[in-house]
C-alpha positions in Angstrom: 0.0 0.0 0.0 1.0 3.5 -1.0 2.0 4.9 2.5 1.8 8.6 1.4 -1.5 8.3 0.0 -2.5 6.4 3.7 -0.9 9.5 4.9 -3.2 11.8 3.4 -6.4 10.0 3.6 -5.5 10.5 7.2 -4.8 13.9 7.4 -8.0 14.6 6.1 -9.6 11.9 8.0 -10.4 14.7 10.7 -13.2 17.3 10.2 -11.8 21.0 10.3 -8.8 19.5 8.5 -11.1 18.3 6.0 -12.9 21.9 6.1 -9.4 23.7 5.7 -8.3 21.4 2.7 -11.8 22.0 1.0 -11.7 25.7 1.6 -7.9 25.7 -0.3 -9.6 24.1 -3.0 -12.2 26.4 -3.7 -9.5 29.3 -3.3 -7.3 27.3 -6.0 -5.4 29.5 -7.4 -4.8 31.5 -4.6 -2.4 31.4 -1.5 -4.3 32.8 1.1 -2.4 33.9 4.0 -2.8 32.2 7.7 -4.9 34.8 9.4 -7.6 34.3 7.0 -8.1 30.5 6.8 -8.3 30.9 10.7 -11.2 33.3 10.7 -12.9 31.4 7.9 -12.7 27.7 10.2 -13.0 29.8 13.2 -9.6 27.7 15.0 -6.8 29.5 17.1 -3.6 30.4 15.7 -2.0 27.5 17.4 -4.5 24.8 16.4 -4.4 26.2 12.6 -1.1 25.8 12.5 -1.1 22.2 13.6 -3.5 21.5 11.0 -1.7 22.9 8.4 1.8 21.0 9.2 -0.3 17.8 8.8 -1.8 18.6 5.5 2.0 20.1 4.8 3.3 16.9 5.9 0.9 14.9 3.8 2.4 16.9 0.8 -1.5 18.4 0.2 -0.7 21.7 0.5 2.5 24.1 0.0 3.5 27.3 1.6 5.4 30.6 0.6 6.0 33.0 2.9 5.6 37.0 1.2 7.0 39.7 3.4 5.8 38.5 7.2 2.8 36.6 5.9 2.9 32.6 5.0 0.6 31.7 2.6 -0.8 28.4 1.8 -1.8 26.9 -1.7 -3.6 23.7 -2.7 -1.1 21.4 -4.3 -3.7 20.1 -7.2 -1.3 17.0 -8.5 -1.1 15.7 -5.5 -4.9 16.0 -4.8 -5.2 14.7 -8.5 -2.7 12.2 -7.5 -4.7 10.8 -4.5 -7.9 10.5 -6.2 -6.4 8.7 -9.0 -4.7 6.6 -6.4 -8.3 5.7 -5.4 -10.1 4.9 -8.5 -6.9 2.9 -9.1 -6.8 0.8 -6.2 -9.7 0.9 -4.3 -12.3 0.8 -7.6 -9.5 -1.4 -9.2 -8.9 0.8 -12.2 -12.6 0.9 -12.8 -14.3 4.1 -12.4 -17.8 2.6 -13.2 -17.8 0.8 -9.8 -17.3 3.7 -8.0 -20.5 6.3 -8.7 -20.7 8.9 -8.6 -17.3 9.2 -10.4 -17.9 8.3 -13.6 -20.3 11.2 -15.1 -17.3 13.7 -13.1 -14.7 11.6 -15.3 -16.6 11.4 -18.7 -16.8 15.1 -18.6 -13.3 15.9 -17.7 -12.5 13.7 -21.4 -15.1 15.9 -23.8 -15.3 19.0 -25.1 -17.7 22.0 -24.1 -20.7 21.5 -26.7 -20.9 24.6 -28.7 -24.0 26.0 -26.9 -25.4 28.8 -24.8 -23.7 28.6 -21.5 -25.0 29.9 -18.1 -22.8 31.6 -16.0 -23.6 32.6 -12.7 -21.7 35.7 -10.3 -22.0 35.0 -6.8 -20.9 37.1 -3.6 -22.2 38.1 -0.5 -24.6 41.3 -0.6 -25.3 40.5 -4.4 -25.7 44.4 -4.7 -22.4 45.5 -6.7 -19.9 43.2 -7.6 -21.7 40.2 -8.8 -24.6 42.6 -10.4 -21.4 44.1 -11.9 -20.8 40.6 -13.4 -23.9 39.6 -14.3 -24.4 42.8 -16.3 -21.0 43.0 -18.4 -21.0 39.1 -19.1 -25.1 40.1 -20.6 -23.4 43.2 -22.6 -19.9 41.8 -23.3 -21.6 38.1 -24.4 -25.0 38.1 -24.5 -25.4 35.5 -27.5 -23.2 32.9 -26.1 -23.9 33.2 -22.4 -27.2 33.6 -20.2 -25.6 35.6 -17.4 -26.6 35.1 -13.5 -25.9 36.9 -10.2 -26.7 35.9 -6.3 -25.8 36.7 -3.0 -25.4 34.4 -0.4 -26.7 36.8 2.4 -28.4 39.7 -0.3 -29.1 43.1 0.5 -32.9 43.8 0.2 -32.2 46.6 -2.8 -28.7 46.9 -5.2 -26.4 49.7 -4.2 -27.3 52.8 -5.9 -23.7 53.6 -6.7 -23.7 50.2 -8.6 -27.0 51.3 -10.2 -25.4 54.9 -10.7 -22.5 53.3 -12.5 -24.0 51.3 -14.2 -26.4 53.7 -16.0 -23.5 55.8 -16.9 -22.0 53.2 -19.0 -24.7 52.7 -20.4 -26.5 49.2 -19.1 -29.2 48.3 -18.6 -30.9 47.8 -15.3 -34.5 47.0 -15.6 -33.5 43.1 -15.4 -31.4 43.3 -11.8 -32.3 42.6 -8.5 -30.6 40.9 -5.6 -30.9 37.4 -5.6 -30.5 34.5 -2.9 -28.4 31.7 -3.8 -30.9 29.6 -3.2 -32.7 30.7 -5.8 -30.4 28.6 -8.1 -30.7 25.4 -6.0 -33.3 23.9 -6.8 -34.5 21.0 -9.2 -35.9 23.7 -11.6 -33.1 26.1 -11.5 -31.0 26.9 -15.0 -28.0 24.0 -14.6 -24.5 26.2 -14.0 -21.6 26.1 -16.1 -20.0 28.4 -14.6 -19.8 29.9 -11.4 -17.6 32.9 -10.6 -16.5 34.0 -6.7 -16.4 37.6 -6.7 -15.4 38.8 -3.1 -13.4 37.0 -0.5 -16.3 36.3 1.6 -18.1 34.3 -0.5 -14.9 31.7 -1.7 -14.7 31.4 2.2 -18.2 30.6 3.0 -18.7 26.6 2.5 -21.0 26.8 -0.8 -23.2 24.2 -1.6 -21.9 21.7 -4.6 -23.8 22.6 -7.7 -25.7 20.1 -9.4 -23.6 19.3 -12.5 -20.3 20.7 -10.9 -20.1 23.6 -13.2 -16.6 24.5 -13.9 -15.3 27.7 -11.1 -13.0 30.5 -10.7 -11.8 33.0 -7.6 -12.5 36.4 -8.9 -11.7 38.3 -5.8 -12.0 42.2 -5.4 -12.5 44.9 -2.5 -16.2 45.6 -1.9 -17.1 48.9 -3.0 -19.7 49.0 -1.0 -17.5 49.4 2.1 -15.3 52.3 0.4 -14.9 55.2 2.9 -14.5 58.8 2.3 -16.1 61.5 0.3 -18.4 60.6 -3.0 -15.7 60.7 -5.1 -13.7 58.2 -3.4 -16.3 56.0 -2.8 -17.2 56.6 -6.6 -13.8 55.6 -7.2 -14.0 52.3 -5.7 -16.9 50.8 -7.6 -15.4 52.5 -10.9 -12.1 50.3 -10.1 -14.1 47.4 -9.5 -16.3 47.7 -12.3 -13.1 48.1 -14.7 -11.4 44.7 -13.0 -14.6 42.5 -13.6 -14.7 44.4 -17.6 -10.8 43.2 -18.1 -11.7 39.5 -16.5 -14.9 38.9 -18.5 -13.2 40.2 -21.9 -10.5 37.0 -21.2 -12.9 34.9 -20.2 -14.8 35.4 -23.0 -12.0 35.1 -25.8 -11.3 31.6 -24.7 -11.8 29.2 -26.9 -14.3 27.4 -24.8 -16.4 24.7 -27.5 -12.8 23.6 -28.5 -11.3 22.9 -24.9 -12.3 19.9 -22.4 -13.5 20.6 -18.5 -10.0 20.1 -17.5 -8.3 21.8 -19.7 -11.0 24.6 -19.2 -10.6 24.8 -15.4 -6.6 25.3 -16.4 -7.1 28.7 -18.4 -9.4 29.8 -15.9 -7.3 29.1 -13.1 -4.1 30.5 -14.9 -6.5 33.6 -16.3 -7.0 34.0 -12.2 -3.2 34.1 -11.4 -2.9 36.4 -14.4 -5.2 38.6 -13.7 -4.6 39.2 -9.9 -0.3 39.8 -11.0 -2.0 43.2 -13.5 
């Protein structure tokens, strides 16, 4: 038997270890510094850092220190690694005896169909950034994608700075509204394929699975919303975050995505991520 791979079924074989190494997951790309994984597991320093020399040790995750921070990054081949090393051996090469992996596995081998896609913005007030999103991906794409936006705590009415700035460039804003995650949740709900993180918050909150397992990405960006200061400045803020989303949806949108797999999808969105957050 493959000791490391008993090694890491036992490192996550504990619950907020498990929570920690799902959490890096959904952050994949990004190394998120120490202070924040212990807020978003709600641990002590001490106990974090016990659980993250375990999943170190297990070679699941790396970590890079920048200035006086350490940050912490999901190593994806060896998570790749370890779930191969279970369809392998435990399902004895044969993903059909092990459901529900073989639908994930037959869509990591096709192509994207050449279709309209549904893409879906999610953060936490669903009153700027993901609005901001949904909007652009409507404007930018509109014949190739049927765009989406939710909150998973929404305000009761968008932010009329977002509503301000939008009108300005033009939009329109008869279609938006604030919108509960739950909305697309259940069995009639448009099936995802993709599902975009806008704001910290919401990549650290533990989102449901969606049906499908659409393909995601970590947009992260300051909230606007919580921009201090005179009108200007707060102007400023959603004017900054309304130009990042613009510059991420225009690469999304040139990819070539009828002519690439899931996997290799997930790949240029994940690099676009790392791209995009070096500008």
């Amino acid at each position: 038997m493959d000791m490391m791979r008993v090694d890491q079924l036992a490192a996550l074989a504990h619950p907020q270890r498990l929570a920690l190494f799902r959490l890096l997951v959904r952050r994949f790309p990004d190394a998120v510094p120490a202070g924040e994984l212990a807020g978003a597991i709600d641990v002590r320093q001490n106990t974090l850092s016990s659980y993250l020399s375990s999943l170190r040790h297990a070679g699941l995750i790396t970590q890079d220190r920048e200035g006086r921070s350490l940050l912490y990054r999901v190593d994806m081949d060896e998570a790749g690694g370890l779930m191969s090393y279970l369809v392998d051996d435990c399902c004895r090469g044969r993903p059909d005896l092990c459901s529900p992996l073989p639908a994930q596995a037959r869509k990591g081998d096709t192509a994207m169909s050449d279709r309209k896609y549904n893409a879906l913005f999610i953060c936490t007030g669903n009153s700027a950034r993901s609005i901001f999103g949904e909007t652009l991906l409507r404007d930018v794409a509109g014949d190739r994608f049927t765009a989406y936006s939710a909150g998973t705590r929404p305000q009761s009415e968008l932010n009329p700075f977002a509503v301000e700035m939008l009108r300005s460039k033009g939009h329109d804003i008869a279609p938006l509204r604030s919108k509960n995650v739950s909305e697309f949740q259940g069995p009639d709900a448009p099936v995802m394929d993709f599902v975009f993180t806008v704001c910290d918050r919401a990549a650290n909150e533990d989102c449901p699975a969606w049906p499908g397992q659409p393909i995601s990405a970590h947009w992260g960006l300051p909230d606007p919303v919580k921009a201090e200061g005179t009108e200007a400045e707060k102007r400023l803020a959603f004017q900054q975050a309304y130009a990042a989303l613009k510059n991420r949806i225009a690469a999304f949108t040139a990819l070539p995505i009828e002519t690439l797999d899931r996997t290799s999808l997930q790949a240029r969105l994940d690099d676009l991520a790392r791209d995009l957050e070096d500008q």
